[in-house]
CHARMM internal coordinates of N, CA and C (Angstrom, degrees):
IC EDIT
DIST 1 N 1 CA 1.4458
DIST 1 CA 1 C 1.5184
ANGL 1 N 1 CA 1 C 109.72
DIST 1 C 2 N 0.9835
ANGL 1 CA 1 C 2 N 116.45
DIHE 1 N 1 CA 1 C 2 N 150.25
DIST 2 N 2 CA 1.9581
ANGL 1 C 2 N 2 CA 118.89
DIHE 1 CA 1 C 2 N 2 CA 173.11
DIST 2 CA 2 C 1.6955
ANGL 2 N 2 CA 2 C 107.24
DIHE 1 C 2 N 2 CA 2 C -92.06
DIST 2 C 3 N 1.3191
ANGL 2 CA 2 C 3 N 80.67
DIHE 2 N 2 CA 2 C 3 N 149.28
DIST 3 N 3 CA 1.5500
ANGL 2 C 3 N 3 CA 103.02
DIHE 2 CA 2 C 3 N 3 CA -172.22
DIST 3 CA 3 C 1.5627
ANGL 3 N 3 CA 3 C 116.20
DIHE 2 C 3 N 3 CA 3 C -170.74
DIST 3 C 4 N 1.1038
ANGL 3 CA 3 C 4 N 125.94
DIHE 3 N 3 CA 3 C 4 N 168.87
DIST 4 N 4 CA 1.3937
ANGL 3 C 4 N 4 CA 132.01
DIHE 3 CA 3 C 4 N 4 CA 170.57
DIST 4 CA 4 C 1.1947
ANGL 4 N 4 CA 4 C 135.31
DIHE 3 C 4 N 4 CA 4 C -90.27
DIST 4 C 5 N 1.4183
ANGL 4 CA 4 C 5 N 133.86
DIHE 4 N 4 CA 4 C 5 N 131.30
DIST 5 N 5 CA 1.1996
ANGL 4 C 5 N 5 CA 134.48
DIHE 4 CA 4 C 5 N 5 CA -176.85
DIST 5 CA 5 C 1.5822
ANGL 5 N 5 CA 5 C 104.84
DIHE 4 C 5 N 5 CA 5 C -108.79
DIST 5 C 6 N 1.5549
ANGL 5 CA 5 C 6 N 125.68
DIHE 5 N 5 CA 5 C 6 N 132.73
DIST 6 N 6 CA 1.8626
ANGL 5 C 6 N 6 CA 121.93
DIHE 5 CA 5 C 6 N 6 CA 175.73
DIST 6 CA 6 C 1.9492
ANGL 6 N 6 CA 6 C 85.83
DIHE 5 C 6 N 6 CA 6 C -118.53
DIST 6 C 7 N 1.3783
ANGL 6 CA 6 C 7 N 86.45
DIHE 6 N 6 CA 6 C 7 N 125.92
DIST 7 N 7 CA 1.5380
ANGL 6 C 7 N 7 CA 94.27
DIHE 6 CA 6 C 7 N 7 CA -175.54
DIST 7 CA 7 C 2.0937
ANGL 7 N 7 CA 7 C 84.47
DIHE 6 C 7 N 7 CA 7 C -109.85
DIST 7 C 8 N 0.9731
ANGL 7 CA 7 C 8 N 116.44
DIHE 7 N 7 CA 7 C 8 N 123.43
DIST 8 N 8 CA 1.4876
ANGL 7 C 8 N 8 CA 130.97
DIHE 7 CA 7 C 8 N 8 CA -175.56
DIST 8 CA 8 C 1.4679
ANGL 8 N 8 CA 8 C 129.20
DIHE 7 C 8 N 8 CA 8 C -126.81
DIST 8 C 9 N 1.5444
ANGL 8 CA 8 C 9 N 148.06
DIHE 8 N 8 CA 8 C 9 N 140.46
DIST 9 N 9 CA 1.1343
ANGL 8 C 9 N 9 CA 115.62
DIHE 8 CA 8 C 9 N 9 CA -161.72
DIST 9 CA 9 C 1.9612
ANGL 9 N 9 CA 9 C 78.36
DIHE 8 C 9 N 9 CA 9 C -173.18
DIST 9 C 10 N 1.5660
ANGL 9 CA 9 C 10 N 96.77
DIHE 9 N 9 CA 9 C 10 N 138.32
DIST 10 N 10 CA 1.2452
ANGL 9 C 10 N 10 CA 78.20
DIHE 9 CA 9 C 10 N 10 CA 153.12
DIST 10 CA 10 C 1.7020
ANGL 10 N 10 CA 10 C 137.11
DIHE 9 C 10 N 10 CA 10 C -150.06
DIST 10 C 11 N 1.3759
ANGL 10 CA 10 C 11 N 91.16
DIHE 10 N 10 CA 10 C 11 N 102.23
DIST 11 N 11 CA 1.0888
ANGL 10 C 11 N 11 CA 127.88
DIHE 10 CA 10 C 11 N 11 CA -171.68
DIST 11 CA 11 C 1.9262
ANGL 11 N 11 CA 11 C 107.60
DIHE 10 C 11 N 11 CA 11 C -132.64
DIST 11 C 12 N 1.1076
ANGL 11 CA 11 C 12 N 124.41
DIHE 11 N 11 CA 11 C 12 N 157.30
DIST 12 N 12 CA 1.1631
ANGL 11 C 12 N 12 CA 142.33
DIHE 11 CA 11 C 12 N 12 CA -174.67
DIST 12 CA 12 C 1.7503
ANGL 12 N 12 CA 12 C 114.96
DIHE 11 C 12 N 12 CA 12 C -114.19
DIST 12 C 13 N 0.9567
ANGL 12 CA 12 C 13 N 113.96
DIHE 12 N 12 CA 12 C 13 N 5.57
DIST 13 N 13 CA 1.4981
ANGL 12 C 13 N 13 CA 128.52
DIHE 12 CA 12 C 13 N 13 CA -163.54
DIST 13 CA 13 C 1.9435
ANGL 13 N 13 CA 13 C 104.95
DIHE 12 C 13 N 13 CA 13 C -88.34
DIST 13 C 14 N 1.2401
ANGL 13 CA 13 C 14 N 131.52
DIHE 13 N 13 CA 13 C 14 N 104.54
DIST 14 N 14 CA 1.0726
ANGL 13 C 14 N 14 CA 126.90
DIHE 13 CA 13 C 14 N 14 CA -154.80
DIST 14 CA 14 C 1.6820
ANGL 14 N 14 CA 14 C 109.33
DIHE 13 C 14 N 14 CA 14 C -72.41
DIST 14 C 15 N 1.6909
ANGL 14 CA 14 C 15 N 107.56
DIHE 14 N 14 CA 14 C 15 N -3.43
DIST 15 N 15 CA 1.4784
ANGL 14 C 15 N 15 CA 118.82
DIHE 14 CA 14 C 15 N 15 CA 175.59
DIST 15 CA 15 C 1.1987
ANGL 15 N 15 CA 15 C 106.67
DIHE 14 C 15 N 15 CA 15 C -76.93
DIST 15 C 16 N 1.3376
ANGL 15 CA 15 C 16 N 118.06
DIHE 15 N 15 CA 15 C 16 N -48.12
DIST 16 N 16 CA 1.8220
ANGL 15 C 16 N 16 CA 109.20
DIHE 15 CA 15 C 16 N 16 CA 173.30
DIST 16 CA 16 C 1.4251
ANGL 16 N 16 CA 16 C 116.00
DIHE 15 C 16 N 16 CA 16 C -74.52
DIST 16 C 17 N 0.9368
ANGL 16 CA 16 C 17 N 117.49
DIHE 16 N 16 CA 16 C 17 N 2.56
DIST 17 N 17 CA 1.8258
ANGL 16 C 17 N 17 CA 120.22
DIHE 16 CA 16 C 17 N 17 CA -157.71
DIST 17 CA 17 C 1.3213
ANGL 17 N 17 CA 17 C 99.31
DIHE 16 C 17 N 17 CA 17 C -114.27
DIST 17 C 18 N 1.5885
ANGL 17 CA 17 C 18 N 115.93
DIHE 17 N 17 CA 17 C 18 N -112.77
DIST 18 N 18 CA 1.2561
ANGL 17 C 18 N 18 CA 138.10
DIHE 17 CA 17 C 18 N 18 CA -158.05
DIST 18 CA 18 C 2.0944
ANGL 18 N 18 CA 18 C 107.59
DIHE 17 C 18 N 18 CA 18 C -61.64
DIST 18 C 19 N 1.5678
ANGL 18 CA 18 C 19 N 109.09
DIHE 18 N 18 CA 18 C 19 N -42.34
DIST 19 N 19 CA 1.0267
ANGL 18 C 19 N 19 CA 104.98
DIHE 18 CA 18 C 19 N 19 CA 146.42
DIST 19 CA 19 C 1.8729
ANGL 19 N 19 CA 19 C 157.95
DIHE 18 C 19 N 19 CA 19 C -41.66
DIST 19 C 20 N 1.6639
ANGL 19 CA 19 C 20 N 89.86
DIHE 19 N 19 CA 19 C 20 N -55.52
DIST 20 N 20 CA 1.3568
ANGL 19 C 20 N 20 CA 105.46
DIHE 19 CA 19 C 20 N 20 CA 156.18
DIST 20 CA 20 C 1.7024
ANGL 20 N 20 CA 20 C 116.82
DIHE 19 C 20 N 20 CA 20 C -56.08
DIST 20 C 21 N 1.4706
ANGL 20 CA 20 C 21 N 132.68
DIHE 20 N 20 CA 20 C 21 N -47.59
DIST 21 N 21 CA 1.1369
ANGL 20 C 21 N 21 CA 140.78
DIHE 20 CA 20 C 21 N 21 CA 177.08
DIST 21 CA 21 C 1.9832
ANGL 21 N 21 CA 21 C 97.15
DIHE 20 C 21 N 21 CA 21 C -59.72
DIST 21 C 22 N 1.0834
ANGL 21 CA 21 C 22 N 97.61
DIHE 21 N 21 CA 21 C 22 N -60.85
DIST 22 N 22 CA 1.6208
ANGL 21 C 22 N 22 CA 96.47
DIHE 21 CA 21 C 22 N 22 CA -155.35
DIST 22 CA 22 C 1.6975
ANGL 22 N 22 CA 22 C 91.60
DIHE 21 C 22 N 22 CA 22 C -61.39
DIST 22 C 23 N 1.1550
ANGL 22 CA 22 C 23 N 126.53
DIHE 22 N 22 CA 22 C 23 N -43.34
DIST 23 N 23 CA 1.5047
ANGL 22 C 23 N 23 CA 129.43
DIHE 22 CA 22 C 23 N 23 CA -167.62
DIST 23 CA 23 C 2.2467
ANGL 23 N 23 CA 23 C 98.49
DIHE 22 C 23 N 23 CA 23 C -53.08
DIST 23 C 24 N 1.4383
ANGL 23 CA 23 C 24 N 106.54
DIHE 23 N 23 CA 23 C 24 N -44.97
DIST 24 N 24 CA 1.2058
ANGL 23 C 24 N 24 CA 107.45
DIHE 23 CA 23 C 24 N 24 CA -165.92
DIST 24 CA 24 C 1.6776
ANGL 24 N 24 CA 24 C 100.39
DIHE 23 C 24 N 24 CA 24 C -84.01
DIST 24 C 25 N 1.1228
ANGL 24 CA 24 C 25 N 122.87
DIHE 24 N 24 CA 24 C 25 N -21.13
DIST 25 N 25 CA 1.4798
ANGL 24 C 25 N 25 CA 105.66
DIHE 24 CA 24 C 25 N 25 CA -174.23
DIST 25 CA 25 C 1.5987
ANGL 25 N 25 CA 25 C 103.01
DIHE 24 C 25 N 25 CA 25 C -89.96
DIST 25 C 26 N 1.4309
ANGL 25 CA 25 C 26 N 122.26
DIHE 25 N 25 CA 25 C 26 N 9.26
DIST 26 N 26 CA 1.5471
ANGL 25 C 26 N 26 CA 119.21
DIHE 25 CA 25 C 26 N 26 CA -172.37
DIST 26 CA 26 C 1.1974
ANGL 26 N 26 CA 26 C 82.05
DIHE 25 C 26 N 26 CA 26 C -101.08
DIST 26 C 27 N 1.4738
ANGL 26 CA 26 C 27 N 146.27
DIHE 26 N 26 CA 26 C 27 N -30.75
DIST 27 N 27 CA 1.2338
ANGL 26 C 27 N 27 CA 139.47
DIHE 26 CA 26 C 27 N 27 CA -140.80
DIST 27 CA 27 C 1.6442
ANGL 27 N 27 CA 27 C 96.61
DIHE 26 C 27 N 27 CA 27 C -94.31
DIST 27 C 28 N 1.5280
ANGL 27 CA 27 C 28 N 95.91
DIHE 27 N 27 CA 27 C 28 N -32.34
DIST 28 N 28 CA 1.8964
ANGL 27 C 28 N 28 CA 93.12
DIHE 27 CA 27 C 28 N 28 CA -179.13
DIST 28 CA 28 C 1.5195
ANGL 28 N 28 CA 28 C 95.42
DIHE 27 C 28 N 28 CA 28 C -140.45
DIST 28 C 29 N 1.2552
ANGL 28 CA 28 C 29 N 100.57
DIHE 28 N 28 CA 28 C 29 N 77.12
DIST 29 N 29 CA 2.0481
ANGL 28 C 29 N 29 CA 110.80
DIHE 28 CA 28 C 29 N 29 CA 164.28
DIST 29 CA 29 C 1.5799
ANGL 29 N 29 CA 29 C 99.36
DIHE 28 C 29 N 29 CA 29 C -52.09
DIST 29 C 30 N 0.8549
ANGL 29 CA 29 C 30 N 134.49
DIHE 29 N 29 CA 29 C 30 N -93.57
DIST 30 N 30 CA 1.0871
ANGL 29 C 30 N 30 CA 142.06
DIHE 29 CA 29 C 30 N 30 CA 170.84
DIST 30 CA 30 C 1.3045
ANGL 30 N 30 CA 30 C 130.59
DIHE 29 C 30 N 30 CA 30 C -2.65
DIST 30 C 31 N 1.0935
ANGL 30 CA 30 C 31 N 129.36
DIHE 30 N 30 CA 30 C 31 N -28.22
DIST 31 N 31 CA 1.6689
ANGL 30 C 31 N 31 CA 140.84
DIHE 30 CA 30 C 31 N 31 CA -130.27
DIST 31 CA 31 C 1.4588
ANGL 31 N 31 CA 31 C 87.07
DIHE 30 C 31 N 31 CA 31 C -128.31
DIST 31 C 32 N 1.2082
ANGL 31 CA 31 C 32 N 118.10
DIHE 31 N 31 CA 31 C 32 N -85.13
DIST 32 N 32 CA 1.2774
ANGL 31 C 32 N 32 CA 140.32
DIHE 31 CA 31 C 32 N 32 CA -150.02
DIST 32 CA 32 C 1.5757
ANGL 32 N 32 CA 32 C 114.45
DIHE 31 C 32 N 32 CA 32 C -107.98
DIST 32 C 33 N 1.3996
ANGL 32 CA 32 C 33 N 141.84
DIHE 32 N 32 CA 32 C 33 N 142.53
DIST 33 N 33 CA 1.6542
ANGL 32 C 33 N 33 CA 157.10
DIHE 32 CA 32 C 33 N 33 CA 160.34
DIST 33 CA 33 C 1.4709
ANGL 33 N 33 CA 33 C 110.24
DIHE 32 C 33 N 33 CA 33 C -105.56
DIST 33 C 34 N 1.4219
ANGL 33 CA 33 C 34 N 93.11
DIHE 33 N 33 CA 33 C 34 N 149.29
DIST 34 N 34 CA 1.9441
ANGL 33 C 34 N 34 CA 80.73
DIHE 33 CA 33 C 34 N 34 CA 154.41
DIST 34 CA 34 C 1.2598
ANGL 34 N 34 CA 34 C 108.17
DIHE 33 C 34 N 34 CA 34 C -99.84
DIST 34 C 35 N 1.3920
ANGL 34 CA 34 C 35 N 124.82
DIHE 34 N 34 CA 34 C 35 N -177.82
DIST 35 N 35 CA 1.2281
ANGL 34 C 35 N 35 CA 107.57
DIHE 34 CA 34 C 35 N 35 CA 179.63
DIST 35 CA 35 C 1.9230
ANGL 35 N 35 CA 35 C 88.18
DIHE 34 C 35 N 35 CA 35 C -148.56
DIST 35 C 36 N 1.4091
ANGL 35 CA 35 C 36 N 84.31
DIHE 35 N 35 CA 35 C 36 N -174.70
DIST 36 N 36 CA 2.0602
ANGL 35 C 36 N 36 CA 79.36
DIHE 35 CA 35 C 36 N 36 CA -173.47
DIST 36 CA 36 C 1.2548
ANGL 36 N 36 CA 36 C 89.53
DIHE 35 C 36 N 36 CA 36 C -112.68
DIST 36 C 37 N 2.3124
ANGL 36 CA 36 C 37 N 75.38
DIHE 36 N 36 CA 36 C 37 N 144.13
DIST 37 N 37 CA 1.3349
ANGL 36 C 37 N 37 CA 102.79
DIHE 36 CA 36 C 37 N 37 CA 169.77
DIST 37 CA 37 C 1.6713
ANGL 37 N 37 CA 37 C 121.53
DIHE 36 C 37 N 37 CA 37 C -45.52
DIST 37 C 38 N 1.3555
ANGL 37 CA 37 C 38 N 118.39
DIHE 37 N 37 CA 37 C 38 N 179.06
DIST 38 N 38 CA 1.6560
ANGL 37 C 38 N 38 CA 139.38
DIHE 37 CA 37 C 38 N 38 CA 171.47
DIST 38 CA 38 C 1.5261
ANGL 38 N 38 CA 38 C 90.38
DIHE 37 C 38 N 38 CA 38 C -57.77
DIST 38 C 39 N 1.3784
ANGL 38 CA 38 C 39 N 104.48
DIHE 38 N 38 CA 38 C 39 N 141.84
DIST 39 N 39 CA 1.2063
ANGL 38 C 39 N 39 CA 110.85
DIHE 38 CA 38 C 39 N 39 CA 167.67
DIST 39 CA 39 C 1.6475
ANGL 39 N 39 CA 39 C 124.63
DIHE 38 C 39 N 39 CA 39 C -71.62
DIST 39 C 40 N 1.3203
ANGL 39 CA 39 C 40 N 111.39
DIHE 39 N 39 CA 39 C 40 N 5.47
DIST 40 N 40 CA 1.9033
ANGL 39 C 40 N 40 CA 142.09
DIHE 39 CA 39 C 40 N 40 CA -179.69
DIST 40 CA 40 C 1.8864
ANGL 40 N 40 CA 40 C 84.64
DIHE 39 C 40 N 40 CA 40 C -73.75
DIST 40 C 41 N 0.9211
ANGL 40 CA 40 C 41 N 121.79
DIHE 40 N 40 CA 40 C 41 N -44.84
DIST 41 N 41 CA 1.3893
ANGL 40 C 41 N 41 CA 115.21
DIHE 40 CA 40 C 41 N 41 CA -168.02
DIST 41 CA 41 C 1.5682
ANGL 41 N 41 CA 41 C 126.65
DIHE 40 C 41 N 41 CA 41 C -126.02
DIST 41 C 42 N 1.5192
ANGL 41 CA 41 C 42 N 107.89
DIHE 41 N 41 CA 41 C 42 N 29.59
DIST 42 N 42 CA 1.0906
ANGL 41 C 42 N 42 CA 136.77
DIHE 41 CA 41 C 42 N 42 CA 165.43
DIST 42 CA 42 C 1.7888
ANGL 42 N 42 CA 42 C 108.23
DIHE 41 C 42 N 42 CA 42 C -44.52
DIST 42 C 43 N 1.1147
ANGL 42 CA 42 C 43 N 112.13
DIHE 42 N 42 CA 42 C 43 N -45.11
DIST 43 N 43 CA 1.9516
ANGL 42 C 43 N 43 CA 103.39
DIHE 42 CA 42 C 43 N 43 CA -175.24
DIST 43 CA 43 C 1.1089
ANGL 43 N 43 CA 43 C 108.79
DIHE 42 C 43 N 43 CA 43 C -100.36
DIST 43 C 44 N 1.8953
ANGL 43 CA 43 C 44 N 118.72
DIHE 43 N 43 CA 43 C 44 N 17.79
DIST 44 N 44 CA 1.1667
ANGL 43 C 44 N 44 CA 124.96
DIHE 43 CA 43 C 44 N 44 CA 134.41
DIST 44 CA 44 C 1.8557
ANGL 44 N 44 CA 44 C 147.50
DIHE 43 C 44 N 44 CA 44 C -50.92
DIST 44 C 45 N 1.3173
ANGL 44 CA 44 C 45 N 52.59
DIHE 44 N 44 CA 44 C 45 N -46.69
DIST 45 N 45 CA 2.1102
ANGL 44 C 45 N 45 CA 78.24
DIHE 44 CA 44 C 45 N 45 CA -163.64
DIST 45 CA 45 C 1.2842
ANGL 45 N 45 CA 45 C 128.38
DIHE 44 C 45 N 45 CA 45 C -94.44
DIST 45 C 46 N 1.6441
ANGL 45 CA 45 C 46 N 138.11
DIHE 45 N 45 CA 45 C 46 N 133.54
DIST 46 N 46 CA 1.1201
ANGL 45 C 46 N 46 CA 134.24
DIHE 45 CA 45 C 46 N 46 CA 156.26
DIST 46 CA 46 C 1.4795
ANGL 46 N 46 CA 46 C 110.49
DIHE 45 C 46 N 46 CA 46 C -109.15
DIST 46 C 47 N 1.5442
ANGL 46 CA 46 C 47 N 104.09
DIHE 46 N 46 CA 46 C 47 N 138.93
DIST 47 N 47 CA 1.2646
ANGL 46 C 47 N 47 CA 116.99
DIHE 46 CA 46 C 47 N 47 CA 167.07
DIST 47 CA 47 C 1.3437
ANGL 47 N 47 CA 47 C 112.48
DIHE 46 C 47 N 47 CA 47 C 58.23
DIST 47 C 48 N 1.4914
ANGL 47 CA 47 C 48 N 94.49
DIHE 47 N 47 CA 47 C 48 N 32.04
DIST 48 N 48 CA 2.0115
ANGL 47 C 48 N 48 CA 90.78
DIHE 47 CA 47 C 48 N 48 CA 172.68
DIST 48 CA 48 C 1.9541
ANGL 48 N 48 CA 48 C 102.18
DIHE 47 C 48 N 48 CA 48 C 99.08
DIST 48 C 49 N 1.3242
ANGL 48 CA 48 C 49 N 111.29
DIHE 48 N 48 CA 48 C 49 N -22.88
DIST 49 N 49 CA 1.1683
ANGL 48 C 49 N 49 CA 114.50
DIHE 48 CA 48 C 49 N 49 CA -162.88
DIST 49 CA 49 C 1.8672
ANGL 49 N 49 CA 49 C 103.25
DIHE 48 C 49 N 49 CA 49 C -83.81
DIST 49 C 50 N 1.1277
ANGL 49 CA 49 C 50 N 123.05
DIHE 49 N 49 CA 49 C 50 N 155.06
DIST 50 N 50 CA 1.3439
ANGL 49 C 50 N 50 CA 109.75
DIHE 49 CA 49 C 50 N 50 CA 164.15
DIST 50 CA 50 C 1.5974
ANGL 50 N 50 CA 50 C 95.15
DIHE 49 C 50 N 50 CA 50 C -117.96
DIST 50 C 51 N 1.4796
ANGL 50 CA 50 C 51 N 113.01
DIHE 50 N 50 CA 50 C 51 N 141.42
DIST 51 N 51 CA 1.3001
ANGL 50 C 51 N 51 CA 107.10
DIHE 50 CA 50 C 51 N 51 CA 164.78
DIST 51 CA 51 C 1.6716
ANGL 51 N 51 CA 51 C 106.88
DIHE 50 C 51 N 51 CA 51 C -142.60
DIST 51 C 52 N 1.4407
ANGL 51 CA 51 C 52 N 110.57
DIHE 51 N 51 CA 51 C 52 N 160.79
DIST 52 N 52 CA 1.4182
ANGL 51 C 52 N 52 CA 109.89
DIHE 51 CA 51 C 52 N 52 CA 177.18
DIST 52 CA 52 C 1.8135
ANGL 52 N 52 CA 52 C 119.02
DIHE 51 C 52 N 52 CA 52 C -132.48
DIST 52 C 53 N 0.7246
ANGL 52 CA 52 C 53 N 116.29
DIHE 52 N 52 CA 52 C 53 N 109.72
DIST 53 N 53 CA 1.8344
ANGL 52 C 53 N 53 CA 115.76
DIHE 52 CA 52 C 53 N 53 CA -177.08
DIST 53 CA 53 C 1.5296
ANGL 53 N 53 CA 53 C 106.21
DIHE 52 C 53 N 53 CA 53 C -95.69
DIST 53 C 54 N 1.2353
ANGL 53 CA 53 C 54 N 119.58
DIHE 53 N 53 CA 53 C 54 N 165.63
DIST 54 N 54 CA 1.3623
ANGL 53 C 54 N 54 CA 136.08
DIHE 53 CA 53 C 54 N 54 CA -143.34
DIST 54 CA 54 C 1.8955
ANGL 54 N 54 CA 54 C 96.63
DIHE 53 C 54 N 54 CA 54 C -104.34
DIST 54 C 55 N 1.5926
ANGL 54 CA 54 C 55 N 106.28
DIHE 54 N 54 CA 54 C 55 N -45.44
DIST 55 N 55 CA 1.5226
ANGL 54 C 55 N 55 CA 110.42
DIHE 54 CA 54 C 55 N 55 CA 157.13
DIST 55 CA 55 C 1.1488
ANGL 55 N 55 CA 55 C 126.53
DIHE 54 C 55 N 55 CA 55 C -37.28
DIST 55 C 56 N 1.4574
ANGL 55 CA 55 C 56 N 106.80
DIHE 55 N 55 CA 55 C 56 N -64.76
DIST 56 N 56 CA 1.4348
ANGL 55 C 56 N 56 CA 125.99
DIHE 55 CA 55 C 56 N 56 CA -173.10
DIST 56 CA 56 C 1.4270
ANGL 56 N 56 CA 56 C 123.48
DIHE 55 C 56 N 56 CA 56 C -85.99
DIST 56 C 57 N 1.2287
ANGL 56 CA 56 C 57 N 124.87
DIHE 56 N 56 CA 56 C 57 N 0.73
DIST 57 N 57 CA 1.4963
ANGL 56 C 57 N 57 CA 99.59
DIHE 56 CA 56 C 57 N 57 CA -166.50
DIST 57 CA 57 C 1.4139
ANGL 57 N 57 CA 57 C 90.79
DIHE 56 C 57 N 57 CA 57 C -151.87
DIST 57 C 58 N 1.9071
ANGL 57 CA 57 C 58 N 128.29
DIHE 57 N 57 CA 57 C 58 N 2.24
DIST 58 N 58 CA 1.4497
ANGL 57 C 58 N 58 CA 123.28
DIHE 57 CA 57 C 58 N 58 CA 168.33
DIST 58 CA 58 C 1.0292
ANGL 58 N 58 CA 58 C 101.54
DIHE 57 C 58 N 58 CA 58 C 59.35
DIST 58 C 59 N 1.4131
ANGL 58 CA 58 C 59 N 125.86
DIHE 58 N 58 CA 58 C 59 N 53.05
DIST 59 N 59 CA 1.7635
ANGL 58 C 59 N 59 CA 142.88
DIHE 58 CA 58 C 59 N 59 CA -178.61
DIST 59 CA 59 C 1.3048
ANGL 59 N 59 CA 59 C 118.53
DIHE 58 C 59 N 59 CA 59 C -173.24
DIST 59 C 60 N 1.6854
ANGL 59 CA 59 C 60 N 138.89
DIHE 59 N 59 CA 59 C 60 N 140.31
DIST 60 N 60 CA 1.0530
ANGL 59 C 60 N 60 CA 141.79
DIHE 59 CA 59 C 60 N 60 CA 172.96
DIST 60 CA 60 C 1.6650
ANGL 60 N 60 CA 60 C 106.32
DIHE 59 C 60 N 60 CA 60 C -39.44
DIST 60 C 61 N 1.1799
ANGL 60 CA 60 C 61 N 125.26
DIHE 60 N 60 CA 60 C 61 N 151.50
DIST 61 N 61 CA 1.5648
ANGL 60 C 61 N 61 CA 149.09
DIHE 60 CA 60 C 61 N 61 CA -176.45
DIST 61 CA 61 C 1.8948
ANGL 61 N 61 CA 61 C 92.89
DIHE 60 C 61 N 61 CA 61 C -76.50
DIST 61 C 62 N 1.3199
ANGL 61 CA 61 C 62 N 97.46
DIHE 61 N 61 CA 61 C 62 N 116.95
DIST 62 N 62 CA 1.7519
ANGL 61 C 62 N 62 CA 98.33
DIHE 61 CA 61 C 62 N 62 CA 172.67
DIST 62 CA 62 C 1.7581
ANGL 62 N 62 CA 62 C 122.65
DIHE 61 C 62 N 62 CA 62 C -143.64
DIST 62 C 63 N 0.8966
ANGL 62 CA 62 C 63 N 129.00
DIHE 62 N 62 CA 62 C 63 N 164.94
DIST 63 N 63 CA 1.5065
ANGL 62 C 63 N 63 CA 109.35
DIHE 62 CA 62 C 63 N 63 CA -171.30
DIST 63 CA 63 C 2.2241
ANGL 63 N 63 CA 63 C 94.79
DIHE 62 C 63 N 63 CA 63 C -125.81
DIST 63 C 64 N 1.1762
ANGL 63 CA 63 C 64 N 117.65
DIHE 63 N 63 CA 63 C 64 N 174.80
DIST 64 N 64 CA 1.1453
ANGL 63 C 64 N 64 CA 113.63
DIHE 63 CA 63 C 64 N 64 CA -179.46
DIST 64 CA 64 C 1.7146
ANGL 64 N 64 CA 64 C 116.61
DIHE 63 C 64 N 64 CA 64 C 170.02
DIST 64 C 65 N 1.6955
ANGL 64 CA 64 C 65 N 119.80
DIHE 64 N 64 CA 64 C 65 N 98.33
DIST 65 N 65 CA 1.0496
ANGL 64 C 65 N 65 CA 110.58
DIHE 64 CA 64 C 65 N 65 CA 160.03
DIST 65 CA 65 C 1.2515
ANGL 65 N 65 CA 65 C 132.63
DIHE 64 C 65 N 65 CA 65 C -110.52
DIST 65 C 66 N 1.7125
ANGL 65 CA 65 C 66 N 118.28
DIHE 65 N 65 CA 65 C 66 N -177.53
DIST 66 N 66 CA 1.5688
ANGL 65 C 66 N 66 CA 100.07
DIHE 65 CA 65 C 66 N 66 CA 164.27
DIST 66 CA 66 C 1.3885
ANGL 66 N 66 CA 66 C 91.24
DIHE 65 C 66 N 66 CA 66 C -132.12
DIST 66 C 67 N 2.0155
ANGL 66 CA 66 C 67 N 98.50
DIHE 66 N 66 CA 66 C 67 N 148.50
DIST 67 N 67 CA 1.3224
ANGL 66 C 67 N 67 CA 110.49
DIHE 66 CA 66 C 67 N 67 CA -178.71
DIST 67 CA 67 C 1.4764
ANGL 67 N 67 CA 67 C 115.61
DIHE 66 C 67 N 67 CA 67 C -139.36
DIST 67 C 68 N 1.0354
ANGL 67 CA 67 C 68 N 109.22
DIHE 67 N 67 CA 67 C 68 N 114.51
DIST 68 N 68 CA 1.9681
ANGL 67 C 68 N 68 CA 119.30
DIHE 67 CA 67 C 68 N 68 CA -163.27
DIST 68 CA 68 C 1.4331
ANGL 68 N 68 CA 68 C 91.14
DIHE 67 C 68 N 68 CA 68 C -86.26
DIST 68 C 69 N 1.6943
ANGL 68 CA 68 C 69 N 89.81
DIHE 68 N 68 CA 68 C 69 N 146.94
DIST 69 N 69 CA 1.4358
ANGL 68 C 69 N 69 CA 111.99
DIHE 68 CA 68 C 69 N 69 CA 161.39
DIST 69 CA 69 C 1.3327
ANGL 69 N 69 CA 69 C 110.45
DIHE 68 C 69 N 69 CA 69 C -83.62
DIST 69 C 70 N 1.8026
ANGL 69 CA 69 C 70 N 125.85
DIHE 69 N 69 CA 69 C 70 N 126.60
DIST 70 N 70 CA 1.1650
ANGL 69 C 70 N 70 CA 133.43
DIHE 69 CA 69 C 70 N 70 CA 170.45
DIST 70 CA 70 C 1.2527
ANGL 70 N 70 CA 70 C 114.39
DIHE 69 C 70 N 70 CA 70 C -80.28
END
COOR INIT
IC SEED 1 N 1 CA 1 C
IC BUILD
């Protein structure tokens, strides 16, 4: 059945983050997309990604996507 996966973490470290994501969507091309966040957190996010730094955003550093089952 399809559904959503929010892979979340918070840490800023692109080894737990953008890696972990990219490592799992190679593993199932097929299966799964990311798709974009709510537009609520649009000056969050690149490339589908939401991220938050402690400089920039007057908030702990956090990582956060969403990735649907196709």
């Amino acid at each position: 059945t399809n559904g959503n996966l929010v892979y979340s973490t918070c840490t800023i470290d692109p080894v737990e983050n953008e890696q972990i994501t990219e490592n799992f969507l190679g593993k199932h091309k097929m299966q799964y997309e990311l798709i974009n966040p709510s537009s609520l957190f649009s000056h969050l996010q690149k490339n589908k990604h939401i991220h938050t730094f402690s400089d920039e955003n007057h908030m702990d550093g956090s990582y956060c996507v969403n990735i649907k089952k196709i």
